[in-house]
N, C-alpha and C positions, 0 to 999 in steps of 0.2 A: 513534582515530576512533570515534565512537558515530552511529548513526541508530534514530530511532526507526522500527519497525514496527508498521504499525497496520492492523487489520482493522474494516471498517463493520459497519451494519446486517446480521443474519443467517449473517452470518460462522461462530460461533459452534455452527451447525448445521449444519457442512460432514461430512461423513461419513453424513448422514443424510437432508438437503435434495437434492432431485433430484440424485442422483447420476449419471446420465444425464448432465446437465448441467456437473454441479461434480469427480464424479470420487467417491472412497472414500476416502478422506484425511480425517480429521479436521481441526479449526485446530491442536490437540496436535500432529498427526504433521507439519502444514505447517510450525509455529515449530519444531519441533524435525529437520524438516530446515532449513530456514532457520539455525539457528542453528550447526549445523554447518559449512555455506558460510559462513559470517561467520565462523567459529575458522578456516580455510581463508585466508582474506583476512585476518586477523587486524584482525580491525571486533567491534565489542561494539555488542550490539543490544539493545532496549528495547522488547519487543512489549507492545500495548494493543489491547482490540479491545471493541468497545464498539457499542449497536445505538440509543445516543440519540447525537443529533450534536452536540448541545450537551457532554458527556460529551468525544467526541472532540475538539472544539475549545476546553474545559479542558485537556485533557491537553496538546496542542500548546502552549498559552500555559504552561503549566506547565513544560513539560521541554524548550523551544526554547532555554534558553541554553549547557545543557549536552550537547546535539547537533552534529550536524553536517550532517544530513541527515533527509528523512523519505522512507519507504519505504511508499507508502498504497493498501490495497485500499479504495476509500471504499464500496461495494459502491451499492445503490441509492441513495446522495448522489449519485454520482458523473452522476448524470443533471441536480441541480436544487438543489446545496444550495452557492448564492452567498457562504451563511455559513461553510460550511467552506473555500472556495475561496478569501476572503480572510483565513482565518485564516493557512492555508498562506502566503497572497502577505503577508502582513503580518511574516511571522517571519524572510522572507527567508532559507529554508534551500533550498539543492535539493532538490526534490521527485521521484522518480517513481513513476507511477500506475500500477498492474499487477491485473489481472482475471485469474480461470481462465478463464473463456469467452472467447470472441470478441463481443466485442457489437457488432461491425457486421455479425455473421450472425445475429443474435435481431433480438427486436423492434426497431420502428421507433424506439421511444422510447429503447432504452438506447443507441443510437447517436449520443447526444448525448453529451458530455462536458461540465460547465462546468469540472472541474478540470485537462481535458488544456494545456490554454493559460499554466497556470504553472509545470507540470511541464518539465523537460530530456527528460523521455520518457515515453511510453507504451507498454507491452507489453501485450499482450492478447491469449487465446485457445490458452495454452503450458500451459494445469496448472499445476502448480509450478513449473515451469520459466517461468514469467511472473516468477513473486518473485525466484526465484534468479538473472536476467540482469537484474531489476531493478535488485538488492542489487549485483549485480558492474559496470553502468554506475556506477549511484551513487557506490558506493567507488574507480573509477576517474575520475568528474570529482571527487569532492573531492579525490583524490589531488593532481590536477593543479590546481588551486585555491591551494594551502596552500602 
């Protein structure tokens, strides 16, 4: 089983970008505890993390036949970007969506999702542990899938 993992916009500044917010964790120290929990589940994983969306939604069209899943922090797409959210629904892979924060305790606006609706789920507001019970649904519905 492989899923891709993918990190949006800003991502990439986690360890340094309001930490308050996001926690002391690098994206480094996230995939590489993520990647641990996937040797644990025995799933092979495919991180990407990218802050154009077009970028992200190449990679999906790219690496969706040799997946099985996608594992997506879409980070601020996840409030308004229709174009990743059909790329996702286009590839016909399960998807779930997982945030550090809570963003139905922030602002008004990130309380929106358009990608939660093709997702099997959404976590939100766990730290890392949003990814890592992402990763472990996910690999538990393809399980059951196959």
């Amino acid at each position: 089983m492989k899923i891709l993992v993918m990190h949006g916009p800003n991502l990439n500044l986690l360890g340094k970008r309001e930490p308050d917010v996001y926690g002391t964790k690098t994206l480094d120290d996230i995939n590489s505890i993520i990647q641990h929990k996937a040797d644990q589940l025995g799933v092979r994983v495919d991180f990407h993390q990218s802050n154009h969306e077009g970028f992200l939604i190449d990679y999906i069209h790219e690496k969706y036949e040799q997946a099985d899943g996608i594992l997506i922090n879409p980070g601020a797409l996840t409030h308004y970007s229709y174009a990743l959210r059909d790329a996702i629904a286009g590839v016909s892979l399960p998807a779930v969506e997982v945030h550090l924060s809570d963003i139905y305790q922030r602002e008004s606006f990130r309380r929106i999702s358009v990608i939660k609706e093709i997702c099997i789920e959404q976590i939100s507001g766990r730290g890392i542990d949003s990814y890592l019970e992402g990763l472990q649904k996910l690999a538990a519905f393809i399980s059951e899938k196959q």
